[in-house]
C-alpha positions in Angstrom: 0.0 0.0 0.0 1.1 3.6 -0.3 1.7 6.0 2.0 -1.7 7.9 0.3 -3.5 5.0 1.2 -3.1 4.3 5.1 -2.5 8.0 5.7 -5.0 9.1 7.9 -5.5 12.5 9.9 -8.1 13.0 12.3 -9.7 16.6 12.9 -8.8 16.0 16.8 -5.2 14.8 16.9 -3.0 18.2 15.4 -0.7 19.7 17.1 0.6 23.1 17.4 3.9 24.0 17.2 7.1 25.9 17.3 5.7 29.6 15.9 7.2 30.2 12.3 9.1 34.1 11.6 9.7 35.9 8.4 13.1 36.5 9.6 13.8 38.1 5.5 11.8 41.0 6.0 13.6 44.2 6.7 12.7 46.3 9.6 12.2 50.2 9.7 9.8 52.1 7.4 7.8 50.1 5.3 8.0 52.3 2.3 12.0 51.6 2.1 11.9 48.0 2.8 11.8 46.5 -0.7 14.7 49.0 -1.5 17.0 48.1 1.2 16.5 44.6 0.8 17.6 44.9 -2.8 20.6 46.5 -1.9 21.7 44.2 0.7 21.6 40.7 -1.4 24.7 39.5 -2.0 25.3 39.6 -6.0 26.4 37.2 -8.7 28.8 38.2 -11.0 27.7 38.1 -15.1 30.9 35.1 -15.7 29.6 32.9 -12.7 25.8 33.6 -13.4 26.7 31.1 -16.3 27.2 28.1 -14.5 24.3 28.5 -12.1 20.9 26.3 -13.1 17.4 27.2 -11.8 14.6 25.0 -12.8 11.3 27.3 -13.2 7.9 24.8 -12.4 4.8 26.5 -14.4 5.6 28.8 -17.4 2.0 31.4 -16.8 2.4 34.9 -15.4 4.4 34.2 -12.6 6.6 31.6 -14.4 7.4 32.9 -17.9 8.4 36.3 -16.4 10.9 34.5 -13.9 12.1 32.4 -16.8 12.4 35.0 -18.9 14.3 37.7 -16.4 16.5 35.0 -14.9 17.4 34.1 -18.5 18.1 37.3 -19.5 20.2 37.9 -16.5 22.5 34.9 -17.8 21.3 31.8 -15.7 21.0 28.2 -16.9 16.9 27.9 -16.7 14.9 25.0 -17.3 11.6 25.6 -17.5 8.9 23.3 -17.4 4.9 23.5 -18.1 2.3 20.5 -18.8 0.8 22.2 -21.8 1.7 21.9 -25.3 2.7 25.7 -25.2 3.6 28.4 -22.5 0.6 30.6 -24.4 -1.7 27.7 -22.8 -1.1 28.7 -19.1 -4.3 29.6 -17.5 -3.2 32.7 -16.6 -4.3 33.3 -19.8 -8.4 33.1 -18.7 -7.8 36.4 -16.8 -10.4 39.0 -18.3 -10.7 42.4 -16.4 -7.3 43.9 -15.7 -4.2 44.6 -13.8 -4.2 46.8 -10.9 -1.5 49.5 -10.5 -0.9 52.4 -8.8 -0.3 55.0 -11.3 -3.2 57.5 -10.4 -3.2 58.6 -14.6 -6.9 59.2 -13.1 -5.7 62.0 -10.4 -8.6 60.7 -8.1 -6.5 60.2 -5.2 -4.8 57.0 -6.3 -1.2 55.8 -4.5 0.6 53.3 -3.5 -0.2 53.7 -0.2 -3.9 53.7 -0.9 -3.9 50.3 -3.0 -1.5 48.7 -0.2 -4.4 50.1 2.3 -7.1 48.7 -0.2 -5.1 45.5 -0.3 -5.1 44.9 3.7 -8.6 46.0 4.0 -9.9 43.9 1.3 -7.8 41.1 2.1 -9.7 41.1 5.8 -6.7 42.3 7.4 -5.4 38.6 6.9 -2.5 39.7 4.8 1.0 41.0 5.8 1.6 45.0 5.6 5.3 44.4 4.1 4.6 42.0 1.3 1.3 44.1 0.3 3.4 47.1 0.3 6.0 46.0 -2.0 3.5 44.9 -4.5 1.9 48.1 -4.7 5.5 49.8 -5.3 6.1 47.2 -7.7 2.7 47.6 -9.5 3.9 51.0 -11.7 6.7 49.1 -12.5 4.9 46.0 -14.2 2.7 48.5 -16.3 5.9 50.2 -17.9 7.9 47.0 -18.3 4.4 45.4 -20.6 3.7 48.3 -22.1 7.6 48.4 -23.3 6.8 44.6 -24.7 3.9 46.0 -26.5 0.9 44.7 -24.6 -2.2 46.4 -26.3 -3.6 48.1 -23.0 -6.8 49.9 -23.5 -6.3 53.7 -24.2 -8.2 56.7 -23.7 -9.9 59.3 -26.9 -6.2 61.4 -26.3 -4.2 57.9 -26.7 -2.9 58.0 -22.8 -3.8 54.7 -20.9 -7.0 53.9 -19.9 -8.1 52.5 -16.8 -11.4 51.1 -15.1 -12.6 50.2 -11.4 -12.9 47.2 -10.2 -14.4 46.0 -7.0 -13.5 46.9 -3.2 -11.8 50.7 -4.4 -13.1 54.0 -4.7 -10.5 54.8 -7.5 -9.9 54.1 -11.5 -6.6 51.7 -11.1 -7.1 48.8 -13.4 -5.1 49.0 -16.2 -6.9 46.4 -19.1 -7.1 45.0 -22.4 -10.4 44.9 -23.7 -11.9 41.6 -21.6 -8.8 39.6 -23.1 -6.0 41.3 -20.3 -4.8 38.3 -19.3 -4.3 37.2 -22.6 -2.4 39.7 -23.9 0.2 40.3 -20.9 1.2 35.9 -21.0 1.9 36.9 -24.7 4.1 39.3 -23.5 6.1 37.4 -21.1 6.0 34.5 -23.5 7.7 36.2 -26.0 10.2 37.7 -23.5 10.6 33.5 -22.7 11.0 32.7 -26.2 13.5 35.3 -26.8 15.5 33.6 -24.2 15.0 30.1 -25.6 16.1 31.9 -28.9 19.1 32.9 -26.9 19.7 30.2 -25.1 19.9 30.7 -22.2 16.3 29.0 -21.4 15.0 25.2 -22.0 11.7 24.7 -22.5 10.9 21.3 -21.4 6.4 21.3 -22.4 4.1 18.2 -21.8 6.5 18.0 -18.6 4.9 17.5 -15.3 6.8 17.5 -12.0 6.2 14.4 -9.9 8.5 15.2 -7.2 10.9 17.4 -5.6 14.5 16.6 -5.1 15.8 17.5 -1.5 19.7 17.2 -0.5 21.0 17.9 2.8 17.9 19.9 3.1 18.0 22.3 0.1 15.5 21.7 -3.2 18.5 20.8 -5.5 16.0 19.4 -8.6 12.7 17.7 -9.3 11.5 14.8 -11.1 9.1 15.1 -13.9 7.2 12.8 -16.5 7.2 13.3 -19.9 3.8 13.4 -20.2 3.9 12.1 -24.1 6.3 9.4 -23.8 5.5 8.2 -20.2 9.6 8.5 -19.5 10.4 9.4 -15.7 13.3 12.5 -16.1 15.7 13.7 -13.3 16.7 17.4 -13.5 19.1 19.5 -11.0 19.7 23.0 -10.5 21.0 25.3 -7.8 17.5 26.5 -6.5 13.9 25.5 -7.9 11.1 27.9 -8.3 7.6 26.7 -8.2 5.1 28.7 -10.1 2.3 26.4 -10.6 -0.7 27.9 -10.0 -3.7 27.6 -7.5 -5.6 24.3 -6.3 -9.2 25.8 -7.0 -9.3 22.2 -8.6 -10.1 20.4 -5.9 -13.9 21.6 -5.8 -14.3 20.2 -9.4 -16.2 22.8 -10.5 -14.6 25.9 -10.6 -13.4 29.2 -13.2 -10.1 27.0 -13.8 -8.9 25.3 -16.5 -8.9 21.5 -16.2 -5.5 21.0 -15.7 -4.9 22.8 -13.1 -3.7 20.8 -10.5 -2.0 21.1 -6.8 0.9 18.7 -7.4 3.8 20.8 -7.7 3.1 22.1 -4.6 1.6 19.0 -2.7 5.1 16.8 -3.4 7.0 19.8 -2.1 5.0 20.3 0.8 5.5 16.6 1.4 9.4 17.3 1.6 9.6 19.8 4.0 7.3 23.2 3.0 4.8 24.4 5.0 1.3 24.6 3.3 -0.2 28.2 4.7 -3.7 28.9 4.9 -5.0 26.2 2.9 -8.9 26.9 3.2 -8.2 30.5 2.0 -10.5 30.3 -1.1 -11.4 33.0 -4.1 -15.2 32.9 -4.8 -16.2 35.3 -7.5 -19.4 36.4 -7.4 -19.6 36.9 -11.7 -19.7 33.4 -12.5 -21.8 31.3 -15.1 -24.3 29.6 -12.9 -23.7 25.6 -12.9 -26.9 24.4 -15.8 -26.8 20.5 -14.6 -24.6 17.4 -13.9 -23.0 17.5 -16.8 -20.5 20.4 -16.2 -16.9 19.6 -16.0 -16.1 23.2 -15.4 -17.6 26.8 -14.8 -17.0 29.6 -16.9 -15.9 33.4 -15.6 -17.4 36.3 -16.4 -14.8 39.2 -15.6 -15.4 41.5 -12.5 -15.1 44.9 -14.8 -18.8 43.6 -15.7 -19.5 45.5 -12.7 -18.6 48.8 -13.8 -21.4 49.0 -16.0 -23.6 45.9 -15.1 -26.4 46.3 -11.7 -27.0 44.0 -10.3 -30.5 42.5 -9.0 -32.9 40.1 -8.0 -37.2 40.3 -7.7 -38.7 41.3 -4.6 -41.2 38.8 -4.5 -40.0 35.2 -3.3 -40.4 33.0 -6.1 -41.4 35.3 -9.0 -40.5 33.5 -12.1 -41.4 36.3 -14.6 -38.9 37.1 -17.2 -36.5 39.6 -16.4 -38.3 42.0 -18.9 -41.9 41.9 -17.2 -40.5 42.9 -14.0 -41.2 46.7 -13.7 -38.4 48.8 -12.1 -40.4 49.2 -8.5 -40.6 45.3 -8.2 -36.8 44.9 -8.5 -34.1 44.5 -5.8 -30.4 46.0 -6.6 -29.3 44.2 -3.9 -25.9 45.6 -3.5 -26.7 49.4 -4.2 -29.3 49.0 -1.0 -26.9 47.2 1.5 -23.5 48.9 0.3 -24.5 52.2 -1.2 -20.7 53.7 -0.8 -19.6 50.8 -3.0 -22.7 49.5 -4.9 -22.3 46.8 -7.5 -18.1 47.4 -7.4 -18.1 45.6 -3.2 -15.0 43.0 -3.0 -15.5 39.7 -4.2 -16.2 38.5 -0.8 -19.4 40.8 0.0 -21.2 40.4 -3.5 -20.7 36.4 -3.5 -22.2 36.1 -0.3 -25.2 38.4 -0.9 -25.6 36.5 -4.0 -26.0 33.6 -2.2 -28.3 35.6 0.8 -31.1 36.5 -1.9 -31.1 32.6 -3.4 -31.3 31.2 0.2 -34.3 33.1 0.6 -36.0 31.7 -2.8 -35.2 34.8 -4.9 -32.5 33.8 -7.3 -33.4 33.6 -10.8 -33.0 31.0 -13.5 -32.9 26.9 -13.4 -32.9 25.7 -9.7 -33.0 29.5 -8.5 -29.2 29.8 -8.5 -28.7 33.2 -10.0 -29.0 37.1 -10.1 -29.6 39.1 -12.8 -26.4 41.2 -14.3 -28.4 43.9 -16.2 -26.8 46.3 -18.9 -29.9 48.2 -19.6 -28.8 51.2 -18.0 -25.3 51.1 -19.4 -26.5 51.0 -22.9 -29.0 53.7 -22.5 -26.6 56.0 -21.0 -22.9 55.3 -23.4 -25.1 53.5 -26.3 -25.0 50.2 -27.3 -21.6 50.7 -29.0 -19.6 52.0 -26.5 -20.9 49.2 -24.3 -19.6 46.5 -27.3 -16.3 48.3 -26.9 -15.6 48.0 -23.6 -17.0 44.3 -23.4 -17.9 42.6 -26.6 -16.2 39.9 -26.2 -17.1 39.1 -22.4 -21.0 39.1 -24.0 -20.3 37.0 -27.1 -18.7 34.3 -25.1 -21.7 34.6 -23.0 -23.9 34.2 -25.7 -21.8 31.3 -27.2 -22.0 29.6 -23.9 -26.2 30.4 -23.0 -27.7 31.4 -26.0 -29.0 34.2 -24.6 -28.0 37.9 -25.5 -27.0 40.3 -23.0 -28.0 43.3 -25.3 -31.6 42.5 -25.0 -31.6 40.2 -22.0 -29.7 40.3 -18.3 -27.1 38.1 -17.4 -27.2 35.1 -15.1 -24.3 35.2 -12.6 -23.8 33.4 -9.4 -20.7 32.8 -7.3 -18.1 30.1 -8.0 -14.7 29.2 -6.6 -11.9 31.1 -8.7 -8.7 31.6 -7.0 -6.6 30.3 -4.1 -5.2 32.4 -1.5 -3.4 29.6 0.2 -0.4 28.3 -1.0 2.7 27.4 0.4 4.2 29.3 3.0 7.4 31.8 1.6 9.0 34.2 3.7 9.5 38.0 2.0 12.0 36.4 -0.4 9.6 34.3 -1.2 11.7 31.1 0.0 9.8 28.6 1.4 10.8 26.3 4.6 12.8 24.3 2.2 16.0 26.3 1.8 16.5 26.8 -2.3 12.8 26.6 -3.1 11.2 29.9 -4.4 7.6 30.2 -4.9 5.4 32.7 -6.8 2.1 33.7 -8.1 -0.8 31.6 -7.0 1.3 28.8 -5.9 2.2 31.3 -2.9 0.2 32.5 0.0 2.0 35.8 0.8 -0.1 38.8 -0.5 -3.9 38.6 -0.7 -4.8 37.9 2.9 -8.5 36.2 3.0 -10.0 38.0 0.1 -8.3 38.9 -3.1 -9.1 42.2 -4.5 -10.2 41.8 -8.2 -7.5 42.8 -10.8 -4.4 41.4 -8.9 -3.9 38.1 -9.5 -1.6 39.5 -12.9 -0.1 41.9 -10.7 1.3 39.8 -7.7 2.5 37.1 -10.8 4.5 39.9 -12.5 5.8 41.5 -10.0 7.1 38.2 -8.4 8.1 37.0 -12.1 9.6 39.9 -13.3 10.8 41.7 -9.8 11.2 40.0 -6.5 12.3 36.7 -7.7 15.6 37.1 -9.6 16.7 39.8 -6.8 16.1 36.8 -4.1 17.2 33.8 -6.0 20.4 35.9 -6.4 21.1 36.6 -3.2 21.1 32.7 -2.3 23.0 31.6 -4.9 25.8 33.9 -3.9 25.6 32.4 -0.3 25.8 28.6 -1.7 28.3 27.5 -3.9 26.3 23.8 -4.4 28.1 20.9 -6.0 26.5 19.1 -8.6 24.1 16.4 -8.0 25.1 12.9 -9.9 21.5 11.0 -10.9 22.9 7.9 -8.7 23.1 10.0 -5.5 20.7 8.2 -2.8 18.7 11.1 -2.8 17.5 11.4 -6.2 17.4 7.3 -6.4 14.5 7.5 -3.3 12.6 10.2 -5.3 12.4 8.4 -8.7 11.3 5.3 -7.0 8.5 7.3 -5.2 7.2 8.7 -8.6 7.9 5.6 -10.1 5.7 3.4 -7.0 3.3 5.7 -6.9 2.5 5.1 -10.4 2.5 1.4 -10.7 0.2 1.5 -7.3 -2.6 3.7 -9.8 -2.1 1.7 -12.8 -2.5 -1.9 -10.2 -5.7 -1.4 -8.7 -7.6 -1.7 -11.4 -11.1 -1.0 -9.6 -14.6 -0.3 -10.8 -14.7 3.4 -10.4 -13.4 6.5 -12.4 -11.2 9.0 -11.7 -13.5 11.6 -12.6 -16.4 10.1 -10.1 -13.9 10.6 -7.2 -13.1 13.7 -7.9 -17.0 15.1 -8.5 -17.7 14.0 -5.1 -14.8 15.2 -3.2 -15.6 18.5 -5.2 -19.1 18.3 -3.8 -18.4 17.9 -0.3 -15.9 20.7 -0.4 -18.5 23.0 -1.6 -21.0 22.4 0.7 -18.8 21.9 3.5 -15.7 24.0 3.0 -16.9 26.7 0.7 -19.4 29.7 1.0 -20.0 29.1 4.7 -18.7 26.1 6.7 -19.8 25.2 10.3 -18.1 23.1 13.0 -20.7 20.4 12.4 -20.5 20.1 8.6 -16.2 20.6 8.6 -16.7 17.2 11.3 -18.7 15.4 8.7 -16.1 16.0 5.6 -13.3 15.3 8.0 -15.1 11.8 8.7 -15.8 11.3 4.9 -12.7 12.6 2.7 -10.5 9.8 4.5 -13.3 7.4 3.8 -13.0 8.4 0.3 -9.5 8.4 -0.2 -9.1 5.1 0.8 -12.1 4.0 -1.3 -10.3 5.7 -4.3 -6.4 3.6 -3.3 -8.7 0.3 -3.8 -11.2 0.8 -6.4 -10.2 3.8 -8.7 -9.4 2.1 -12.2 -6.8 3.7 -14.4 -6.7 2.3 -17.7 -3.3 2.2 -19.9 0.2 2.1 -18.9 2.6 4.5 -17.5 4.8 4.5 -20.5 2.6 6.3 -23.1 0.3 9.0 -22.8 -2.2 8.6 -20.7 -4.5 11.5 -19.7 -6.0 8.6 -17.5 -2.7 8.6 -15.0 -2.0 11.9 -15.1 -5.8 12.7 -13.4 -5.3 9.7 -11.2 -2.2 11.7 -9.8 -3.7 15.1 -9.8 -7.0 13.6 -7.7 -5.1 12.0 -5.1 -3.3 14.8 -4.0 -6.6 16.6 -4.1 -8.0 13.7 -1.7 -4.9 14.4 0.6 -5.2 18.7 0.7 -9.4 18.2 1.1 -8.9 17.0 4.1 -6.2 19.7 5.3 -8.3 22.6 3.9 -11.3 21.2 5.8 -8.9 20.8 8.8 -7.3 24.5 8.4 -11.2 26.1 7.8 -12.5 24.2 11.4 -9.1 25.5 13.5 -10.5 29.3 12.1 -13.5 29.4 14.0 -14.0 33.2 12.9 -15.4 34.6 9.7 -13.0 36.3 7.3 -12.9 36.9 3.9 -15.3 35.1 2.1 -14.6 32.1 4.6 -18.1 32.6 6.3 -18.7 30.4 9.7 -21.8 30.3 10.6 -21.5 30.8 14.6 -19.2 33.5 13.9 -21.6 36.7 12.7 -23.0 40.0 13.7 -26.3 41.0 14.6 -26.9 42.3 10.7 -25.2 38.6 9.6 -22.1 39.6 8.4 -18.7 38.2 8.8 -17.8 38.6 12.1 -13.6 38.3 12.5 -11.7 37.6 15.7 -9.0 39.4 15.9 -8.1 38.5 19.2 -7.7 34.8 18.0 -6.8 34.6 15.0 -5.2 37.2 13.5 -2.1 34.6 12.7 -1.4 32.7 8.9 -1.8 29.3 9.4 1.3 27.2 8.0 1.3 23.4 8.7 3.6 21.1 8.8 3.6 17.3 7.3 4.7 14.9 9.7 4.6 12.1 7.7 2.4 8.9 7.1 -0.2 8.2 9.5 0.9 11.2 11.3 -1.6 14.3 12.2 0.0 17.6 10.6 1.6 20.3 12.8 0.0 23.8 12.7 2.7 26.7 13.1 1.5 30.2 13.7 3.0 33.4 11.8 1.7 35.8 13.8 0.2 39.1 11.7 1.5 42.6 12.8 -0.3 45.4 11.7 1.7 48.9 12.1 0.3 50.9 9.3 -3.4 49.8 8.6 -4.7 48.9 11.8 -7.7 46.0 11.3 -11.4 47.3 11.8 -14.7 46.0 11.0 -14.8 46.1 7.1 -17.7 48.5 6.0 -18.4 49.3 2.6 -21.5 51.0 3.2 
């Protein structure tokens, strides 16, 4: 049996332990940390940059512009990505924009106020240093894609435009029509290809890492598959950086793309880094509402609908005229009546939930009641229909492609729907995890978004870490450690190819009667109505009793057909799933040690009088980073204790 198999943790047996420090972060001001930390890394030198190898996990955002920078400075970078292309990452789904601090708007914008907006919006779950630096680095990002040629949106006078998005008061995101994400991965892809071109970068595609190689306690290399030929590669390096995305995944139905998986960052975790706040989960509240059993995935529909789009429900409990026949007196715009500051433009976080408010109490609209109305009637009165195609044609064609319904004559259907992690493995300001010589960045990360990310900087924490923080770190510990190779025979890298290798004959052995895909639906089910929207101590206890359950069902009945040595999208699920079956069970675990609300992380005891999200600050304003202890063994929860010197935590009001 595997270790998967017998490993067993129950919701009553963790243990706390030895408090865990960011002992990289510079003290003194918080507006010169990020520059006095760059000036006291030690430096490489251009000659010995040459001989030092990085390996670079996930080739997106985050990825490609690491790849791409550390190639340029003159490193030895393999990079590695399980698509057939970089241009496939799903950083390229990202529709509304990039944040950044610019203030072209002169409406009080700064980087102090989108650091303050971050920690607010975040639930005052993030840390001030790491937030800061990001909003320093945001003006950066937008000259450095602008200078690549990203197609940003521009204004009648041909300066850059920009839009709002949810949880500001100012014009800061910087986009591309809907398409923003799409347009900056081309940018850092062809900043990766020139490297490739150069040289100085391998791309090694239908690649997936299957383990990470640890000697004398530094990440000196990984083992992947060749996903095409089945053939189990060793590759070493100096450092490894893991930029592989979130685990939104392990719901089944969410906004990302199939693929994306947790296993990069599961197998690392497994040697040594600490997983933080792993029921820290994005639900958007613009989402395609889920139409029947059939759904593999959901579909986004970007935040800057917002701008333009009201949103509402009926009055009436179960009133199942079409939107149309509804006069105006008989509508509820929700989110203009309980947050008339903000309106429609809340965080994430407030509009899911009172998304879901108006559906509990029978008032949603469409199949099942699952659903509000988005409505553009307004919008095209006032700017005409044009202007409105301009701004978002191809958001409403791909809703049209998707419903059949037209969203010029005919509100949208939206309803909430996991989208983004906020957990991720635990890095330190350097962005080092526990596991000296592994980097993390993007999504893959916890650091920066707190309990709540605000819309419009998922692209900006992946290219600022990419293109900014990343090769200034990395640096600084290669000039410490002057490694010595790794030889393929060293005992080592033996243990971890037989792990992979184990693993992967135990999937392709068991040779039950059920699907990958069945195990996965219904670990994705439980999650969602036990570790999503709201969670409560008793329905946490009751997926903490039936995730182990199911794991062990899927290590004696899950059939995988095929062999290990072709390709076989079969396996590669089979992988993917049970390291899903494994971090259910922690996520569940980390959401019933939070008895608070925060975020969109809503627990049901823990309210106010109005039933909002009622935080403890007294008790939990900590990251939560556990520890694996090994098989059999319950996981250890270290505390980072948050610190709060500039923007001092309140009750969120956006009223």
């Amino acid at each position: 049996m595997t270790d998967a198999s017998t490993h067993h943790v129950s919701y009553s047996d963790y243990a706390t332990g030895e408090p865990v420090v960011d002992k990289a972060v510079p003290s003194g001001p918080i507006e010169t940390r990020w520059e006095r930390r760059r000036f006291g890394v030690k430096l490489v030198n251009p000659a010995n940059k040459r001989t030092k190898k990085i390996i670079v996990v996930g080739s997106g955002l985050a990825g490609g512009a690491a790849s791409a920078t550390l190639g340029e400075a003159g490193y030895q970078v393999k990079t590695f990505c399980y698509q057939d292309s970089p241009r496939r990452a799903h950083s390229i789904a990202a529709q509304g924009g990039i944040n950044a601090a610019k203030n072209y708007r002169n409406d009080g914008d700064s980087v102090y106020r989108l650091f303050y907006d971050t920690v607010k919006g975040g639930d005052f779950r993030a840390r001030e240093s790491n937030v800061h630096r990001l909003a320093e680095i945001s003006r950066n990002i937008i000259d450095q894609c602008v200078a690549q040629g990203v197609p940003f949106a521009r204004d009648y006078g041909g300066l850059l435009d920009t839009r709002s998005f949810g949880g500001v008061q100012v014009s800061r995101t910087f986009y591309a029509r809907g398409q923003t994400g799409q347009q900056l991965l081309l940018g850092a892809y062809q900043a990766l290809e020139r490297q490739v071109e150069a040289g100085t970068v391998e791309m090694f595609t239908r690649h997936e890492m299957l383990e990470l190689i640890v000697v004398e306690g530094r990440a000196r290399g990984i083992v992947a598959r060749d996903m095409v030929t089945g053939e189990i590669e060793v590759h070493t390096a100096d450092a490894v950086v893991l930029a592989s995305g979130g685990y939104g995944n392990v719901f089944y139905l969410s906004t990302n793309a199939k693929g994306c998986n947790v296993t990069a960052g599961w197998r690392a975790h497994r040697k040594g880094a600490l997983f933080a706040n792993p029921c820290f989960t994005q639900i958007h509240p613009t989402c395609i509402p889920v139409s029947g059993d059939h759904q593999s995935k959901l579909t986004l529909m970007s935040e800057s609908l917002r701008n333009d789009g009201r949103v509402w429900v009926p009055k009436k409990l179960g009133d199942d005229r079409g939107p149309k026949a509804i006069p105006e007196d008989e509508r509820d715009y929700f989110l203009e009546r309980k947050y008339p500051a903000f309106g429609n433009l809340v965080p994430r976080d407030i509009a899911s939930r009172a998304a879901k408010e108006v559906c509990d109490e029978e008032r949603g609209v469409g199949p099942g009641g699952l659903g509000v109305y988005l409505d553009f009637d307004d919008a095209i009165q006032r700017l005409g229909r044009k202007a409105v195609e301009a701004k978002y044609g191809n958001l409403f064609e791909m809703y049209e492609r998707i419903t059949g319904e037209n969203p010029y004559e005919v509100p949208m259907r939206i309803y909430p729907a996991v989208h983004y992690t906020m957990g991720g493995l635990w890095v330190d300001y350097d962005l080092q995890s526990t596991v000296p010589g592994l980097y993390i960045g993007g999504e893959a990360n916890f650091s920066d978004h707190g309990a709540n990310r605000l819309g419009a900087s998922a692209l900006m924490q992946g290219l600022a870490d990419g293109y900014f923080v990343l090769p200034v770190t990395i640096g600084d510990y290669i000039a410490k450690h002057n490694l010595d190779d790794i030889p393929e025979d060293a005992p080592e890298v033996v243990e971890a190819v037989k792990s992979v290798t184990d693993r992967i004959d135990q999937l392709l052995s068991i040779n039950g009667t059920r699907t990958v895909d069945s195990f996965h639906r219904e670990l994705g089910q439980i999650m969602w109505d036990y570790c999503g929207m709201e969670r409560t101590e008793e329905g946490l206890r009751k997926a903490l009793d039936r995730i182990p359950e199911l794991r062990r069902e899927f290590w004696s009945n899950v059939k995988v057909p095929g062999t290990g040595a072709e390709l076989n999208q079969s396996l590669e699920k089979a992988g993917r799933v049970a390291d899903f079956l494994e971090l259910g069970e922690l996520m569940c675990l980390d959401a019933l040690v939070r008895r608070e609300s925060c975020g969109g992380h809503f627990r049901g005891e823990s309210q106010t009088e109005e039933g909002e999200a009622q935080r403890d600050d007294e008790n939990f304003s900590f990251t939560s980073a556990w520890e694996y202890t090994g098989r059999g063994q319950a996981p250890v929860l270290h505390k980072e204790e948050l610190v709060f010197e500039y923007v001092h935590p309140t009750q969120r009001s956006y009223k």
